[in-house]
C-alpha positions in Angstrom: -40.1 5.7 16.9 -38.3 4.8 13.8 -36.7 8.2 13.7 -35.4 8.0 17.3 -34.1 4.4 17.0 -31.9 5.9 13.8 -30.6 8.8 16.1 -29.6 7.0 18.5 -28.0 4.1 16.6 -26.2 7.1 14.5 -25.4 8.7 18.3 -24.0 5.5 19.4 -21.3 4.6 16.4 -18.1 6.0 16.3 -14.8 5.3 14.7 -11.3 6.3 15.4 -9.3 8.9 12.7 -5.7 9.0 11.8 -4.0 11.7 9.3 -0.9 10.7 8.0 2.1 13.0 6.3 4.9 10.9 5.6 7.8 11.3 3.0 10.0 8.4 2.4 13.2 7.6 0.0 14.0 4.6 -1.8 17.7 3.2 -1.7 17.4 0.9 -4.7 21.0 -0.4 -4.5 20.5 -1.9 -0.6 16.7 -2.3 -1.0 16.2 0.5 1.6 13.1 2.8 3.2 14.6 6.1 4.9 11.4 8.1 5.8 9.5 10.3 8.4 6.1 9.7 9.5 3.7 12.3 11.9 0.3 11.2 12.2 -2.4 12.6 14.1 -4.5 10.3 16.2 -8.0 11.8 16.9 -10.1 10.0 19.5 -13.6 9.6 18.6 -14.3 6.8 21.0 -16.0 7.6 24.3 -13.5 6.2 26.6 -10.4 8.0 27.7 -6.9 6.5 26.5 -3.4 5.6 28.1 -1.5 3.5 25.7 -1.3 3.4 21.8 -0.7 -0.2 20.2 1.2 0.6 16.4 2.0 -2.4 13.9 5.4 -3.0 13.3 4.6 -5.2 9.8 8.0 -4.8 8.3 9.6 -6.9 11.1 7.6 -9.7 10.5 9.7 -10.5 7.8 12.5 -10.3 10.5 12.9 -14.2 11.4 11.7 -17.1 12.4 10.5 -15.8 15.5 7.6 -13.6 13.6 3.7 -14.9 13.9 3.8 -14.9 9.8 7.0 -17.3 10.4 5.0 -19.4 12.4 2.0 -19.3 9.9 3.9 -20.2 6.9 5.8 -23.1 8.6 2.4 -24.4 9.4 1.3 -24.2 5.9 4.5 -26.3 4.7 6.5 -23.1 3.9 10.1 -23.0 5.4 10.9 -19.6 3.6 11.5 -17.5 7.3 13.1 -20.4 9.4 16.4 -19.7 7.9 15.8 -16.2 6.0 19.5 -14.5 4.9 20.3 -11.1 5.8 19.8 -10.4 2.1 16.0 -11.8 2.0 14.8 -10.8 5.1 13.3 -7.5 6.1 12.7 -5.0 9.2 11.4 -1.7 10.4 14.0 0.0 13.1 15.3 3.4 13.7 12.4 4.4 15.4 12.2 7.2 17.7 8.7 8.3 18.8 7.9 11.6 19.8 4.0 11.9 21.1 3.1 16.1 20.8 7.0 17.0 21.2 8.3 14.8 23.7 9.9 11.2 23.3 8.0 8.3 24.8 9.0 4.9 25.3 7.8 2.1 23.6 7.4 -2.0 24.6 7.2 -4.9 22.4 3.6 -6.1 22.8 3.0 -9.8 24.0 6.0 -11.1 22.1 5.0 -10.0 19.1 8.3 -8.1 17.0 5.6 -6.6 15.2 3.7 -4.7 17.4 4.7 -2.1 19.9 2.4 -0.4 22.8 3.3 3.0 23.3 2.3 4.7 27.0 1.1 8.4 26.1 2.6 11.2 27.7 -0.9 11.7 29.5 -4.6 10.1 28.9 -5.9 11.4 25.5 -9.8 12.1 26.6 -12.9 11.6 24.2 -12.8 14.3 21.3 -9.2 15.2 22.0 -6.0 14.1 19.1 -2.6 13.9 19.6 0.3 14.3 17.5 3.1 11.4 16.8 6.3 11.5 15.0 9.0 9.5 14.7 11.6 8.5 12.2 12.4 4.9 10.6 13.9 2.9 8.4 12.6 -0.2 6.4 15.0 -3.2 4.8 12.4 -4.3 1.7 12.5 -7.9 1.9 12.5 -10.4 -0.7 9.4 -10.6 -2.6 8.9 -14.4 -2.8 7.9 -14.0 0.8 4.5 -11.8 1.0 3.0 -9.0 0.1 6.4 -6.2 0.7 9.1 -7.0 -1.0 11.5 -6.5 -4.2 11.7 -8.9 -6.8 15.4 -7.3 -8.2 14.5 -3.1 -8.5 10.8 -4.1 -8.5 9.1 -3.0 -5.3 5.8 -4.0 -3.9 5.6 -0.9 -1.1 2.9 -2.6 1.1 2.5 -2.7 5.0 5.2 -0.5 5.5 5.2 2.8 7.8 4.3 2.4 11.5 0.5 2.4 11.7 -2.0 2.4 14.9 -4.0 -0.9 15.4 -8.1 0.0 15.5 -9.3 0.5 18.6 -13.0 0.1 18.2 -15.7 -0.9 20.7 -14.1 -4.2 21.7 -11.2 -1.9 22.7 -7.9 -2.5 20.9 -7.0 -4.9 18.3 -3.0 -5.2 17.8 -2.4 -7.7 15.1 0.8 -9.6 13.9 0.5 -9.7 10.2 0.0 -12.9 8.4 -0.6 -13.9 4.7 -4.2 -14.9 5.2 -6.8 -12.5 6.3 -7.4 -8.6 5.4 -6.1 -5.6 7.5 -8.1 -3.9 9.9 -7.2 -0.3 10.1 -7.9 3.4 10.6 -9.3 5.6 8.1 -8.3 9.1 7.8 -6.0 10.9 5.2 -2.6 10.7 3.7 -0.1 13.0 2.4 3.2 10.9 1.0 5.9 12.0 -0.6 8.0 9.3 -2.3 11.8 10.3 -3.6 13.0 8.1 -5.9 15.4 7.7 -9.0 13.4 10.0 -11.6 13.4 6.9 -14.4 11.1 4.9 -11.5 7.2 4.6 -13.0 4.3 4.2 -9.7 1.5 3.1 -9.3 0.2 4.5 -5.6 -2.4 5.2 -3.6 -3.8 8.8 -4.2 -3.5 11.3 -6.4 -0.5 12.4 -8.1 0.4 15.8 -7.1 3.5 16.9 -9.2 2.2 18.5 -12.9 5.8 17.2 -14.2 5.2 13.4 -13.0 1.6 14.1 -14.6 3.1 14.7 -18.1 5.7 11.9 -17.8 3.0 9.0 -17.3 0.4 10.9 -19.8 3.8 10.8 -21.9 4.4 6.9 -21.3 1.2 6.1 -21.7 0.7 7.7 -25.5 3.9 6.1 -26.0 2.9 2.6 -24.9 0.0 3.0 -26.7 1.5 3.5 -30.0 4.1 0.8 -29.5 2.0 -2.0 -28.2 1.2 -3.8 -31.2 5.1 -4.7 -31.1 5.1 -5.1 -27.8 2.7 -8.0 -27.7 4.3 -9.1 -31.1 7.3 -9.8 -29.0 5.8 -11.0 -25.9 3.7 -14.1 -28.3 7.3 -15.1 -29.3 7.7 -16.1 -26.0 8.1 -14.3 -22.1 12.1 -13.2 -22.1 12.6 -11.1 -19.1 12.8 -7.8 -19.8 15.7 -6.2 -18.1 16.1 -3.9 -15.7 17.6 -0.5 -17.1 20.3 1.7 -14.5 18.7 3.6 -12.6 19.0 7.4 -13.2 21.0 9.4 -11.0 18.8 12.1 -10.8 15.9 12.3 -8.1 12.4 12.7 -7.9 9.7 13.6 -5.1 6.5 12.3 -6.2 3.4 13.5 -3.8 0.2 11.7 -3.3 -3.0 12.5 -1.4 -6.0 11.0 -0.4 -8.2 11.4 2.2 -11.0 8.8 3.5 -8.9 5.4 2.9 -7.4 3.1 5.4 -4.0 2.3 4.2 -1.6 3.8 1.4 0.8 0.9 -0.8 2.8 2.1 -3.7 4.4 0.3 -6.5 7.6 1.3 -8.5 9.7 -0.5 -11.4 12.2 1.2 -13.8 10.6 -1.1 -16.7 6.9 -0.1 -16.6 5.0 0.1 -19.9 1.5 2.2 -19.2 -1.7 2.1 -20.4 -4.8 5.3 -19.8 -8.6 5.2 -20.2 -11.0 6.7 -18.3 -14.7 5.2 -17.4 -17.7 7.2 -17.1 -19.4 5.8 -13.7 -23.4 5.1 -13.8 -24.9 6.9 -11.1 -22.9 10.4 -11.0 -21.4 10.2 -14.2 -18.2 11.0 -12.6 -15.0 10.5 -15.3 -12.7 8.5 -13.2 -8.9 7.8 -15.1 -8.1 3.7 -15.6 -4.4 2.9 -15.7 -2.3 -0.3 -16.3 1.3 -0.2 -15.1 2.9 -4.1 -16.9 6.0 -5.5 -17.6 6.6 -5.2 -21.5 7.1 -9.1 -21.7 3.2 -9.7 -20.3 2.1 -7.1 -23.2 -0.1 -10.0 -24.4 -1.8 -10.4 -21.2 -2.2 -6.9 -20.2 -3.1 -5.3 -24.1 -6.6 -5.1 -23.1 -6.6 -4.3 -19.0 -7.5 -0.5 -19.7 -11.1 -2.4 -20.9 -11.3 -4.6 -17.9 -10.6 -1.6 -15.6 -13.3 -0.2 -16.9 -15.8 -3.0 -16.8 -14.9 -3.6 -13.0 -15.5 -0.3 -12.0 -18.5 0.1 -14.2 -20.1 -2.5 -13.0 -18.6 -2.3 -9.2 -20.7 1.3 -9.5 -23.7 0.2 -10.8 -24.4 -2.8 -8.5 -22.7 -1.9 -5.3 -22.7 2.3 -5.7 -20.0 4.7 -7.4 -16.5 4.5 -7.0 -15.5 7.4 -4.6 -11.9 8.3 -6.3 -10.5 9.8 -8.6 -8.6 6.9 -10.6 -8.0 3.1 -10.2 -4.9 1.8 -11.3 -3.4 -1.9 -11.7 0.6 -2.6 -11.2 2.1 -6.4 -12.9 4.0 -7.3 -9.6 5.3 -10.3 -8.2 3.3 -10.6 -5.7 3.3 -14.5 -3.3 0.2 -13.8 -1.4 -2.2 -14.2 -4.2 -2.6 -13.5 -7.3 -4.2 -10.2 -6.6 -4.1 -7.8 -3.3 -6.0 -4.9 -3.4 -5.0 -1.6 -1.9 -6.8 2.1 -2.4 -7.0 3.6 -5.5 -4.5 0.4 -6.8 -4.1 -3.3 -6.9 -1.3 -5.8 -7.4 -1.7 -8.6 -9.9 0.6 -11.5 -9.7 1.9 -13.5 -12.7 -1.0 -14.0 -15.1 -0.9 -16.8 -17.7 -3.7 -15.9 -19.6 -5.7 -12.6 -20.5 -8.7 -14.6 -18.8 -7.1 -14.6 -15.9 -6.1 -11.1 -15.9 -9.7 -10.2 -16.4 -10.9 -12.1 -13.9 -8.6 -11.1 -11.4 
């Protein structure tokens, strides 16, 4: 009896998949996204489907008309009532294509940040379809949320076109807001980020390119032998550190990963790094630590490589083993929180104290 109750519980689960391939290219003089997504959508659900509902986030950074507007107004925050063309942000230049052939799209229930799209015919259980489309993102500013650009410091988050789940309540199309998590597909992604070659990530997946490989092994042997005088300076007090010019030479960095939900990426010219590696306790699986910081939070972030390692340690041992390859932590500026975690990376906001680095 146990054994058929477990069948048919396993029979009766199901969860949508979505593959991703995108490449993107970051305009760091107008704070600018140029990219091309596809995605294939594979229906694993039982029922037969018409429509596709895909979140917009970008554009709820738009203006005041936005459900995150409305949210942070409520909370005493004024910041999108009168955003400037300068602060806000957007997704446009979008033009789906659903196997080949262009389809329409509506704005869904009001909501600038969500779009239904009708499909070109009804995608049946166990079939996928393919969807392409171009677009273009204006990075807001950062004091807002989670996307945004604090000067040419980007916090990549929420930003490619992106089904909503469609699970066994049917679908569930969300405006984004600053409170709450994000329910979303998992399935695989394949990015490719261009970028002005001195730019140092921190992303979702794993790094691709042998040459970007050897230029963060490279930073990081070099942070580590200058970081006594970096947190030397950064006890005689936080002066910014500025941002150099960026290089007029290009890079295309590529990432994969397969099994997450969502893909963020971070990227400032000024990034000091830090390497380690922790053995996990179950597999004994080497999995690489690394600490992207601003040099004037040295002091703060001298010891995170240790701290990366206890979290994940211990995240192993009590919960089961980390299934990646590397976990990586980015300084940002970051208003939603002091930390938002993404695959394989996490955000930390301003920390004034190495306790609260650790913590976070």
């Amino acid at each position: 009896l146990f054994v058929f109750s477990s069948q048919v519980l396993s029979q009766s689960y199901w969860q949508q998949e979505v593959n991703y391939e995108i490449s993107v290219r970051l305009d760091d003089e107008r704070h600018m996204l140029h990219a091309f997504e596809t995605f294939e959508y594979i229906n694993h659900s039982p029922d037969t489907l018409d429509e596709l509902y895909i979140h917009l986030w970008p554009n709820a950074y738009k203006n005041e008309k936005s459900a995150l507007a409305q949210q942070m107004l409520e909370d005493g925050d004024e910041g999108l009532l009168n955003v400037s063309n300068e602060d806000c942000g957007f997704i446009d230049s979008l033009a789906f294509q659903i196997n080949g052939t262009k389809v329409n799209y509506k704005i869904f229930n009001g909501h600038q940040d969500i779009v239904v799209l009708a499909l070109v015919k009804p995608l049946l259980p166990g079939e996928s379809i393919q969807v392409a489309t171009p677009f273009r993102v204006k990075v807001p500013s950062g004091s807002i949320s989670r996307l945004g650009h604090i000067g040419q410091s980007y916090q990549i988050t929420q930003w490619y076109p992106k089904p909503a789940v469609y699970d066994k309540n049917g679908w569930n199309p969300m405006p984004y807001l600053n409170q709450g998590e994000f329910y979303s597909e998992f399935g695989s992604f394949d990015v490719s980020i261009t970028i002005p070659e001195n730019y140092v990530l921190g992303s979702t997946g794993d790094l691709q390119n042998a040459s970007e490989i050897k230029f963060m092994n490279d930073l990081a042997q070099k942070t580590g032998a200058d970081l006594n005088s970096l947190v030397a300076k950064s006890n005689k007090g936080r002066v910014n550190t500025p941002f150099p010019p960026s290089s007029d030479k290009y890079k295309t960095i590529r990432y994969t990963q397969d099994r997450v939900h969502d893909f963020a990426w971070f990227a400032d010219k000024r990034y000091a790094v830090l390497k380690g590696t922790v053995e996990l306790p179950g597999t004994r699986k080497l999995v690489d630590t690394w600490a992207l910081f601003v040099p004037q939070n040295a002091n703060y972030w001298q010891h995170a490589i240790e701290y990366l390692n206890d979290g994940t340690y211990y995240y192993s041992l009590w919960n089961g083993n980390y299934p990646y390859s590397h976990v990586t932590a980015v300084d940002g500026t970051i208003s939603a929180g002091g930390g938002m975690e993404y695959p394989n990376v996490t955000v930390i906001g301003n920390s004034s104290s190495k306790e609260e680095l650790e913590i976070v």
